[in-house]
C-alpha positions in Angstrom: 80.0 60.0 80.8 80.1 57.8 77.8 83.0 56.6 75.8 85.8 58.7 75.4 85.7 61.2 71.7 89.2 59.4 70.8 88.5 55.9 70.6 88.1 53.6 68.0 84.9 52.8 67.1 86.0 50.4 64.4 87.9 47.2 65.0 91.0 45.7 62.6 89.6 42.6 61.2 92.9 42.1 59.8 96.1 42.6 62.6 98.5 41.7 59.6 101.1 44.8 59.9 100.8 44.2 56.0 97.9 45.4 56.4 97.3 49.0 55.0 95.7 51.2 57.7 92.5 53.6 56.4 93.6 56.9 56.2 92.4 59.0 58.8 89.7 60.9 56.9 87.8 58.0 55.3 87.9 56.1 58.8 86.5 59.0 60.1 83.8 58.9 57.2 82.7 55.3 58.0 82.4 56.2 61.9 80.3 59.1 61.2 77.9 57.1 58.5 77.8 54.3 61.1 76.2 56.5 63.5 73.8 57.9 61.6 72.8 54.3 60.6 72.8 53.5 64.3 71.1 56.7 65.0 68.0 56.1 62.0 67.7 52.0 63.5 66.5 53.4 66.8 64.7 56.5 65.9 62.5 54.3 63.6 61.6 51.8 66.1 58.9 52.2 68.7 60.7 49.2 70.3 64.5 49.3 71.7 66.7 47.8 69.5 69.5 45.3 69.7 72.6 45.7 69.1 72.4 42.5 67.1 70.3 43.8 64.7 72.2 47.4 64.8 74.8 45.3 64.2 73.9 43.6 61.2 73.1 46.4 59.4 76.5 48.1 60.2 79.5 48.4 58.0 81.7 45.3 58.9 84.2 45.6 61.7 82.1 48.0 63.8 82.4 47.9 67.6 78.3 48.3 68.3 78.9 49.2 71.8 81.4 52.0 71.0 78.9 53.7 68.2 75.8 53.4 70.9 77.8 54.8 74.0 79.0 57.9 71.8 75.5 58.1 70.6 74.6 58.4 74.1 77.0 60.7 75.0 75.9 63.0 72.6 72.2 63.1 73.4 73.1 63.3 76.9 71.2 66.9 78.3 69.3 67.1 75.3 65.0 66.8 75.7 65.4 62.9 73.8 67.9 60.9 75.8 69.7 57.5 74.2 68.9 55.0 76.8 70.4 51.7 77.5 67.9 48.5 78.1 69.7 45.6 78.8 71.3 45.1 75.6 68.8 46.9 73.7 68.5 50.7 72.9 65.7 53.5 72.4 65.2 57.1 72.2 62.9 58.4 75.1 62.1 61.9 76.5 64.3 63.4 78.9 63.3 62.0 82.6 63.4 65.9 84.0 61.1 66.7 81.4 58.2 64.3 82.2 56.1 67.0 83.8 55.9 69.2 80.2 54.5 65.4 78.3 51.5 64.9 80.1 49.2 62.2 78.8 45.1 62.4 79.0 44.6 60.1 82.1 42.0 58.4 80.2 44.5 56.9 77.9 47.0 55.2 80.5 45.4 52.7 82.4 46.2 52.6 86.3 47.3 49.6 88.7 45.2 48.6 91.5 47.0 48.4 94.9 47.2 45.0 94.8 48.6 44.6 90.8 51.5 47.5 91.9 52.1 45.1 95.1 52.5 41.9 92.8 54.6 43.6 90.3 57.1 45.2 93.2 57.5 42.1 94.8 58.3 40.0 91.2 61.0 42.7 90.2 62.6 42.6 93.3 62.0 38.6 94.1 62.2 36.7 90.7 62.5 34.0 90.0 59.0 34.0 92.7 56.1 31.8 92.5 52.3 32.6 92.8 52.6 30.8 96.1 55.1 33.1 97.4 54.0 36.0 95.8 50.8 35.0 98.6 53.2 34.3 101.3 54.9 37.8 101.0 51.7 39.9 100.7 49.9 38.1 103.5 46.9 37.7 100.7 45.8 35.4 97.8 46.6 37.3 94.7 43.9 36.6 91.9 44.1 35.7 88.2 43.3 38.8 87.3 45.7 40.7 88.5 48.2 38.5 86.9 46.6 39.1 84.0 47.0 42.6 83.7 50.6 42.7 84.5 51.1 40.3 81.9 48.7 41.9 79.7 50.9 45.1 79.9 53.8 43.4 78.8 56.1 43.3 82.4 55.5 40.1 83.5 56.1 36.8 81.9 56.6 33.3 82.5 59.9 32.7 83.6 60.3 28.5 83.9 59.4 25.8 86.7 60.2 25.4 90.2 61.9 22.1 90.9 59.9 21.2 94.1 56.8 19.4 94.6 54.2 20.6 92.2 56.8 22.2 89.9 55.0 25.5 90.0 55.6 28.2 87.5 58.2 30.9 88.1 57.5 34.5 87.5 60.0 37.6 86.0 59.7 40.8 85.0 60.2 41.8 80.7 62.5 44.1 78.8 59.4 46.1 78.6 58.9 46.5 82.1 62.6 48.1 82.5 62.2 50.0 79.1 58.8 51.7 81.0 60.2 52.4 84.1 63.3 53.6 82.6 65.7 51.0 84.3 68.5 49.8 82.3 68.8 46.5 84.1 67.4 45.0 86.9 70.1 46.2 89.5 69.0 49.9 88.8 65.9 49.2 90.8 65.9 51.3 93.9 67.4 50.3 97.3 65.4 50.4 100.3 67.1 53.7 101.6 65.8 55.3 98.2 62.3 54.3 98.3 61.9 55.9 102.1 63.1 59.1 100.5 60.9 59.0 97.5 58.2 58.7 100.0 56.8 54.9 99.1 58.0 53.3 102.4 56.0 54.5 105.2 57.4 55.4 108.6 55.4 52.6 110.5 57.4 49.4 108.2 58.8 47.1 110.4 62.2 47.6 111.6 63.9 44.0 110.3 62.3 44.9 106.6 64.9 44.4 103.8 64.7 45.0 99.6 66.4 42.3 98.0 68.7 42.9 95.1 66.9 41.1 92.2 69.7 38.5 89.8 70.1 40.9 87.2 69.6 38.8 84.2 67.4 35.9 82.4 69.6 33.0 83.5 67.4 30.3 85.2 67.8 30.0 88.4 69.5 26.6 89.7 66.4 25.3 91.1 64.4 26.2 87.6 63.9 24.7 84.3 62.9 26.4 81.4 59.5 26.6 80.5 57.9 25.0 77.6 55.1 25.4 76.0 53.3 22.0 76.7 54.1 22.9 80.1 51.8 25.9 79.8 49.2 24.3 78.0 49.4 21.4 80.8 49.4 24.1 83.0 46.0 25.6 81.5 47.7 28.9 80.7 47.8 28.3 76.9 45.4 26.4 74.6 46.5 24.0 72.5 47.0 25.8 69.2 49.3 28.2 71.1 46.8 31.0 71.9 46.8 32.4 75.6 44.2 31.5 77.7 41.7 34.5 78.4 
């Protein structure tokens, strides 16, 4: 688990054998101060954090993904875990100890059936278009419940099909992985998981399969990248930029 204690966590920006090599105890002083900086970054931050902007505000020669993954390390058994989001990192409570953080039920606001049905089958489908969003569910699926999946910030506009119609493609956020505590999109559960977690009934048909989603925000090659006259064409946006209520 995590990087091992010995490695570097600083890089040689000059190679030259010249070079004079920092002495032991003040390279150790610059790892320790850039993980405290790296430490303060994400503990200040509702959001997760880059490792761009950790990054930038660490001392030169830093290897960002050495600092994190020993950050991690550390935290790792303790009641605030260091968790990965694509390339982005936060602080969140331990995932064994969600039952002692319970939240008033009147402050989180709960899917319908259908909105939990939509956002399954766009994490596990995108790039996927309204139209076959409707083909996999058997059912129109509404404005509305578009709307509040985009609304909560895990669904988005991903580009534009290129068939007939060039209809909008949909994807899933960084926020939706930072929520359900996924580091990437290939840390979704298979289909043999979900049966044991109890969300697959007995009665599915026997030929069903859970696709593995493309893991990242490449377009696919039968997509183009949204724009956004495309969405005000589209009615999605108004003109000076706002969404569309």
């Amino acid at each position: 688990m995590g990087e091992p204690q010995d490695q570097d966590l600083f890089v040689d920006e000059d190679d030259s054998s010249d070079a004079p090599a920092l002495p032991s105890a003040e390279r150790l002083r610059l790892e320790n101060e850039a993980m405290r900086i790296a430490e303060a970054l994400v503990f200040a931050s509702a959001e997760p954090v880059s490792e761009n902007f950790i990054g930038d505000r660490l001392p030169r020669g830093t290897d960002v993904r050495a600092i994190m993954l020993r950050l991690k390390d550390d935290y790792a058994g303790r009641g605030v875990n260091l968790l990965q989001v694509d390339d982005h990192w936060a602080f969140r409570t331990a995932a064994d100890l969600s039952f002692a953080i319970r939240k008033d039920d009147a402050e989180a606001k709960k899917l319908s059936r259908a909105a939990l049905e939509v956002l399954a089958i766009i994490a596990y489908h995108q790039p996927v278009t309204r139209a076959e969003i409707e083909d996999i569910r058997g059912v129109q699926t509404s404005k509305g419940t578009l709307d509040v999946l985009m609304e909560a910030g895990w669904v988005r506009f991903r580009g534009r099909r290129r068939t007939p119609g060039r209809p909008v493609t949909l994807g899933t956020t960084r926020d939706f992985l930072d929520h359900f505590g996924l580091e990437e999109l290939r840390d979704l559960p298979g289909l043999e998981e979900l049966k044991g977690a109890g969300l697959l009934s007995g009665r599915i048909p026997p030929n069903i399969s859970v696709p593995l989603p493309i893991g990242n925000d490449d377009l696919a090659e039968d997509e183009d990248p949204i724009t956004q006259l495309d969405l005000e064409e589209l009615g999605l946006l108004t003109p000076g930029g706002e969404a569309d209520e």
